[in-house]
Structure formats: C-alpha cells, structure tokens
C-alpha positions in Angstrom: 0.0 0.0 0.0 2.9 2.5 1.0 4.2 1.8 -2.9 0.8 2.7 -4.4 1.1 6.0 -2.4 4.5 6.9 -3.2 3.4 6.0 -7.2 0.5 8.3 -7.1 2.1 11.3 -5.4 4.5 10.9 -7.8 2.1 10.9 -10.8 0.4 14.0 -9.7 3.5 15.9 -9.0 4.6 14.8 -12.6 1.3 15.9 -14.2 1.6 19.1 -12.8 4.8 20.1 -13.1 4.9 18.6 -16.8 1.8 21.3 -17.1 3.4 23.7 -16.4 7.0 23.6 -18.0 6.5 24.7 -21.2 9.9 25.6 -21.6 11.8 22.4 -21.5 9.6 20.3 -24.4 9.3 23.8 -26.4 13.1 24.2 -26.7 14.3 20.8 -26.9 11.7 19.2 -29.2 9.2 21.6 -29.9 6.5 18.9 -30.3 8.8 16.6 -31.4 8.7 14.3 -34.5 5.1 13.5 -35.4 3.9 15.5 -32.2 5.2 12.6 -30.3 5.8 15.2 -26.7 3.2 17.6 -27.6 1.7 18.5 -24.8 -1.3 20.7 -24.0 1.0 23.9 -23.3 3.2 23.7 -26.4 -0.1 22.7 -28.2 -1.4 26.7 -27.1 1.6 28.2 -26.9 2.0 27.0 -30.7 -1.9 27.6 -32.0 -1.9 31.3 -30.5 1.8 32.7 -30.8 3.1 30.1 -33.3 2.5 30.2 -37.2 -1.6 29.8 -36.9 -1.8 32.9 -35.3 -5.1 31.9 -33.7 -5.4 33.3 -30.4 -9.2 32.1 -29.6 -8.3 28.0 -30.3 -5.0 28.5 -28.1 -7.1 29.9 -25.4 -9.5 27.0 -26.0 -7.0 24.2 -25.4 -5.7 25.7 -22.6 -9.0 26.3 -21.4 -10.1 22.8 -21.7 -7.0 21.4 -20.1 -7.4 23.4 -16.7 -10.7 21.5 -15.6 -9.1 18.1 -16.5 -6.0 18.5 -14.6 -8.1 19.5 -11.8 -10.0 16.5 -12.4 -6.8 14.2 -12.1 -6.3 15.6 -9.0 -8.9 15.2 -7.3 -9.3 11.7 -8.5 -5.8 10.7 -7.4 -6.0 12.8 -3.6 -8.9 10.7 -2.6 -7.6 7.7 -4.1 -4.4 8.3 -1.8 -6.3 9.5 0.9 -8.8 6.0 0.8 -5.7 4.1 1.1 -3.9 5.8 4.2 -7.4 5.4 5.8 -7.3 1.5 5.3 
C-alpha cells in the first residue's frame, strides 16, 4: 500500500509540473517528431503565438485542459487519501 502511495504522489506531481513547463519540451523538441511530446501547453503556446496565429483555439485548449488537470487531482487525492485510511 505505501508503494501505491509513493506512485501516485509521484504521478500528480509529474502531471503538474509537466503542465506547467513549457519551456523544457518547447526548446528541446518543440512537439517533437510526429507531435510525439506535444503537450497541452506547447499545443497553445503553438496555435496562439506560433504560425496559426489563432489566439481564440489556443485559449480554448488551454481552457479545456485546466478542468481536467483538476480533475486528475482530485481523483488521485482521494484515491491516496482511501488508502492511508485503510
């Protein structure tokens, strides 16, 4: 049980800190080959400042991601929070 706990804490650390560095996948890669390490930030950072030059579908996909990390979350707190109570 003290395994599953360490695994999630580190999964939702990793998905928010991967949300939020835009930097490091946007220099090294910049979506990579085939948009193999898009992610959601490069994704608007690209569609509203990149060649598209579309502000409103940037804005959209980084709308749209906000409640689904937030989701995640909560999913994987009271998942860890079940299991230190057993």
């Amino acid at each position: 049980m003290r395994r599953a706990g360490l695994f999630i804490t580190a999964v939702m650390l990793s998905a928010i800190l991967t949300s939020a560095s835009i930097q490091f996948v946007y220099i090294l890669t910049n979506g990579g080959p085939s948009d193999r390490t898009m992610i959601f930030p490069v994704l608007s950072y690209n569609l509203a400042l990149g060649g598209a030059q579309r502000l409103g579908m940037g804005a959209t996909v980084s709308l749209f991601f906000f409640p689904v990390l937030v989701v995640f979350i909560i999913f994987l707190t009271r998942r860890m929070l079940r299991e230190k109570g057993e």
